[in-house]
C-alpha positions in Angstrom: -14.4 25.8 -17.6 -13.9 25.4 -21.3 -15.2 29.1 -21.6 -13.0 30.3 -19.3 -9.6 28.1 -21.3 -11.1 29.4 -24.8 -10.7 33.2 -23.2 -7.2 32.2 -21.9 -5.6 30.6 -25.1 -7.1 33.6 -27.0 -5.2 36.1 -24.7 -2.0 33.9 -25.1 -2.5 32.9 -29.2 -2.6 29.4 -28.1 -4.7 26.2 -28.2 -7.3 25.1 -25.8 -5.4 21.8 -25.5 -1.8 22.9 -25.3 -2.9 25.2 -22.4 -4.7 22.3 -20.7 -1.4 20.2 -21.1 0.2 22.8 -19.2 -2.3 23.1 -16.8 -1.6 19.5 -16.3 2.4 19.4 -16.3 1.7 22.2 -13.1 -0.3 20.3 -11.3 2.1 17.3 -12.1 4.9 19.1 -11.1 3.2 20.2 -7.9 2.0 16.9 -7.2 5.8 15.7 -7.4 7.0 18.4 -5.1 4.5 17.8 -2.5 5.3 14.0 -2.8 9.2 14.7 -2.1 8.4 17.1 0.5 6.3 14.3 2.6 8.6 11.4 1.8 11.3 14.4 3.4 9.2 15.0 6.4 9.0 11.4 6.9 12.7 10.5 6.9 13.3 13.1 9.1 11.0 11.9 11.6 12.1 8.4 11.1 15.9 9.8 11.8 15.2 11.9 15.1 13.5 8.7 16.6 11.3 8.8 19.9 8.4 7.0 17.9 5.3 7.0 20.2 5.3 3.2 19.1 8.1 2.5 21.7 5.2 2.8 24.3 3.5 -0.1 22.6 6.6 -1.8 22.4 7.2 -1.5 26.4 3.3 -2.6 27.0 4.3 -5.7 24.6 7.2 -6.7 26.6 5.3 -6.6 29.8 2.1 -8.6 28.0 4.4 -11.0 27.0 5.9 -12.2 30.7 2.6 -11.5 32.4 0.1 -14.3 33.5 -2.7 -14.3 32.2 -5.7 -16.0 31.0 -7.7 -19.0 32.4 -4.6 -20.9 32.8 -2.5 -17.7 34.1 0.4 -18.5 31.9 2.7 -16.2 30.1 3.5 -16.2 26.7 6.9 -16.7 27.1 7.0 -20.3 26.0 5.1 -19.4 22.6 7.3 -21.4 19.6 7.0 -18.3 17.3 8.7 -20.8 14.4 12.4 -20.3 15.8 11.5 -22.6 19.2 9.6 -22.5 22.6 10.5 -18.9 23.9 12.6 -17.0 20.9 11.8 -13.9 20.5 14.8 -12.7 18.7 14.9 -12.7 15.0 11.3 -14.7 15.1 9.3 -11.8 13.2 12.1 -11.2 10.1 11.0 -14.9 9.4 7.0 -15.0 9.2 4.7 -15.9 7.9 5.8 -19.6 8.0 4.5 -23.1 8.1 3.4 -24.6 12.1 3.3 -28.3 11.9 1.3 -28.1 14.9 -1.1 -26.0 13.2 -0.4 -28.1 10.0 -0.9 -23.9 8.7 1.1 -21.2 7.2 1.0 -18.2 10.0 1.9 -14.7 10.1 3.0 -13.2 13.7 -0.9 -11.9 14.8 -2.3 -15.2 14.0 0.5 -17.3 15.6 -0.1 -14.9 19.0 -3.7 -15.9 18.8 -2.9 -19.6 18.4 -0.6 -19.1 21.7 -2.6 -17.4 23.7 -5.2 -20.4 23.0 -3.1 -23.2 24.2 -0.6 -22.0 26.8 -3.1 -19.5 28.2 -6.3 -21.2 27.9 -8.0 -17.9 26.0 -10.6 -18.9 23.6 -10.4 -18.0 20.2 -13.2 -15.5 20.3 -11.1 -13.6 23.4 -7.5 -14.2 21.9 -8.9 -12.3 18.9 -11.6 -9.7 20.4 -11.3 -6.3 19.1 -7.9 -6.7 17.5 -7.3 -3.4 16.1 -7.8 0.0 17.9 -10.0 2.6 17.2 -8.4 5.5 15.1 -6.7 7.8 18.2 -7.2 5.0 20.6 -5.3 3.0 22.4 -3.5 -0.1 20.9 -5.2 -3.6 21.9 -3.4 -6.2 23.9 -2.7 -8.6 20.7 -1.1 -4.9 18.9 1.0 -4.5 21.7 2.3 -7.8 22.0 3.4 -7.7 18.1 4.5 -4.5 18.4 7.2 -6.0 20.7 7.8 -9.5 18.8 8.7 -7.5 15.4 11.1 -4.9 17.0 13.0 -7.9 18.7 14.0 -8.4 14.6 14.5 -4.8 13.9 17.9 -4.0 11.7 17.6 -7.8 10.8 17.4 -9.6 7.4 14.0 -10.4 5.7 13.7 -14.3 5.5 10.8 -15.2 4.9 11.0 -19.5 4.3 9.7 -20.7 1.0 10.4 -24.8 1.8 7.0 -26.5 2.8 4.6 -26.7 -0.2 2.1 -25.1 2.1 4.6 -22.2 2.2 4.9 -21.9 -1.5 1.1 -22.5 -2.0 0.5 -19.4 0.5 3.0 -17.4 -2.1 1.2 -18.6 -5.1 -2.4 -17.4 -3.6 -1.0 -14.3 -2.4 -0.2 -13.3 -6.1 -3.4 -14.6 -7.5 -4.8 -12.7 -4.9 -3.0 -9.4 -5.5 -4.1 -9.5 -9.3 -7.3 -10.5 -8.7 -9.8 -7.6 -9.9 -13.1 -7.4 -7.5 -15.6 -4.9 -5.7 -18.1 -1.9 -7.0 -14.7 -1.0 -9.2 -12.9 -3.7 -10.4 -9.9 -3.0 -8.2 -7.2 -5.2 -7.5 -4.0 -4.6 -5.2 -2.0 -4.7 -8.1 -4.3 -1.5 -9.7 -2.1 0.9 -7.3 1.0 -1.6 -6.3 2.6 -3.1 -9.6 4.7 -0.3 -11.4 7.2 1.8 -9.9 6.7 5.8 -9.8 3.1 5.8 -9.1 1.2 8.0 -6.5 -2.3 8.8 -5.0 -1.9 12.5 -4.0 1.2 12.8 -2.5 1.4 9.5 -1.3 4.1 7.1 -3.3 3.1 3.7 -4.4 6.0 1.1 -4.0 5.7 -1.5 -6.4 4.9 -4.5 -4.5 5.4 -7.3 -7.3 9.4 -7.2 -6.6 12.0 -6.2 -4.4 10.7 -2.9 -4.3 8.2 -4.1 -1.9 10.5 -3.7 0.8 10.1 -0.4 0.9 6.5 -1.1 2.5 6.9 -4.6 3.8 10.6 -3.6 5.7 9.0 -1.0 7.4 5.7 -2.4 9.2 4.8 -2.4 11.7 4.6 1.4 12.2 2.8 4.5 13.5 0.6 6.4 11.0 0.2 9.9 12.1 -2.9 9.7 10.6 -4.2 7.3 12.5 -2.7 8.3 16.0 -1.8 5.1 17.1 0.5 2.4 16.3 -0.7 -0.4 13.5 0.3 -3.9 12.0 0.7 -5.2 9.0 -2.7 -6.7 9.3 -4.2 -3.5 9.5 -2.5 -2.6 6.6 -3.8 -5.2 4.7 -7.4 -4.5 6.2 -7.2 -0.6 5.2 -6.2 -2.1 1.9 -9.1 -3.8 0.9 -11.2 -1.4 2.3 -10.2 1.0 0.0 -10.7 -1.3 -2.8 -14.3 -1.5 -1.7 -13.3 -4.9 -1.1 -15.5 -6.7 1.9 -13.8 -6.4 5.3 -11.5 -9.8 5.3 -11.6 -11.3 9.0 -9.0 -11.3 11.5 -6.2 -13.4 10.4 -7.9 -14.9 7.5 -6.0 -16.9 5.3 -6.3 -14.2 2.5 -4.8 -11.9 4.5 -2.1 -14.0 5.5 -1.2 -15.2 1.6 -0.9 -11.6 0.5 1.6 -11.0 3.6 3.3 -14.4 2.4 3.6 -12.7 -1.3 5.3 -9.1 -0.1 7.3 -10.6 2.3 9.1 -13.3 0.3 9.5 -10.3 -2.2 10.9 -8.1 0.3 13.7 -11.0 1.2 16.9 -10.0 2.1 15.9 -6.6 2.7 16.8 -5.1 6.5 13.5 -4.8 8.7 13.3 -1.2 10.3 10.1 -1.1 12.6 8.8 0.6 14.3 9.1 3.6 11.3 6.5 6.5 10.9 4.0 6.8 8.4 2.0 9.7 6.7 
């Protein structure tokens, strides 16, 4: 490789290393093209609508007012934090404080915690297989929060910051999302604290602000990638696998404090979900 630049900059009368800096403003430039090209191809898919998430949505609805479990009871008395039943606006507000749960809970664990005590599932069933397979279909528990969110889509972010558990699950979200672990040191803030950043073509929002709406505002959605519809858990999960980070569980409480942390950054913002995603 050096040979071949040594031949090159001889050809052209110039340095090895100016022609490797523009070797590198190329690819740069390349790299920023692609990225505005996908973040085009995105909002166009975004504006046509007729996201194959609406399916999951309709399978949530019906999971929500069907009977089932041991006690063949519907969900539609589960107190999603804005009373027995609401539906409406309920997502746009969580992760919150329970007092029944005396626990701060995002909208997958709350669903589990419902499905445990109107409809008699146990804990290992409410949260059995929780996320599909890549190109498979959604699980129950997706489906349902597929629904719950898009009841608050085109509504305001307002995530409640009053109980001290609330504010604790804030503060451990952000020493969470700076905290450096794994085979590589990584932390979620190695990719998501600076503004203008990238990993191929993808662009990295910066999550320690508002511009973490521009992620946060926008779950959950359908990765093409992945070929089925996915939560913000999921997100979370993909995440830390990345990092080379061990697998969290289900509705762990890190998982939850790191949603608490973007979402009370994201406040105010307008929730659009179901959205597409590379």
């Amino acid at each position: 490789m050096k040979l071949r630049l040594k031949k090159m900059a001889a050809l052209v009368g110039m340095t090895v290393p100016a022609l490797m800096l523009i070797g590198a403003g190329v690819n740069q430039a390349q790299a920023a093209s692609e990225t505005q090209e996908g973040n085009a191809y995105l909002q166009l898919m975004n504006e046509m609508g007729g996201n194959p998430a609406d399916f999951n949505i309709d399978d949530g609805k019906k999971l929500w007012g069907e009977k089932r479990g041991p006690k063949n009871v519907s969900l539609e008395q589960c107190n999603l934090g804005l009373g027995p039943g609401v539906v409406k606006g309920a997502y746009a507000q969580l992760p919150r404080y329970f007092a029944d749960t005396g626990k701060v809970q995002d909208l997958e664990s709350r669903l589990v915690t419902c499905m445990e005590t109107l409809q008699g599932f146990s804990a290992k069933d409410a949260d059995k297989a929780p996320f599909a397979k890549e190109g498979g279909n959604a699980s129950p528990l997706e489906n349902i929060a597929m629904y719950v969110a898009h009841e608050s889509d085109g509504m305001k972010i307002a995530i409640p910051q009053d109980n001290a558990l609330e504010k604790q699950s804030y503060e451990n979200g952000k020493k969470l999302f700076f905290y450096r672990a794994g085979p590589f040191n990584f932390s979620c803030a190695a990719c998501h604290s600076e503004s203008g950043k990238r990993i191929k073509i993808s662009a990295l929002p910066n999550l320690t602000n508002a511009e973490a709406a521009v992620s946060y505002a926008t779950w959950p959605a359908y990765p093409n990638s992945q070929g089925v519809a996915r939560t913000l858990e999921w997100r979370m999960l993909a995440c830390e696998r990345q990092q080379r980070w061990p697998a969290p569980k289900f509705t762990s409480r890190a998982v939850i404090d790191l949603i608490t942390y973007m979402g009370v950054n994201s406040n105010g913002a307008t929730l659009h979900t179901p959205t597409f995603k590379r």
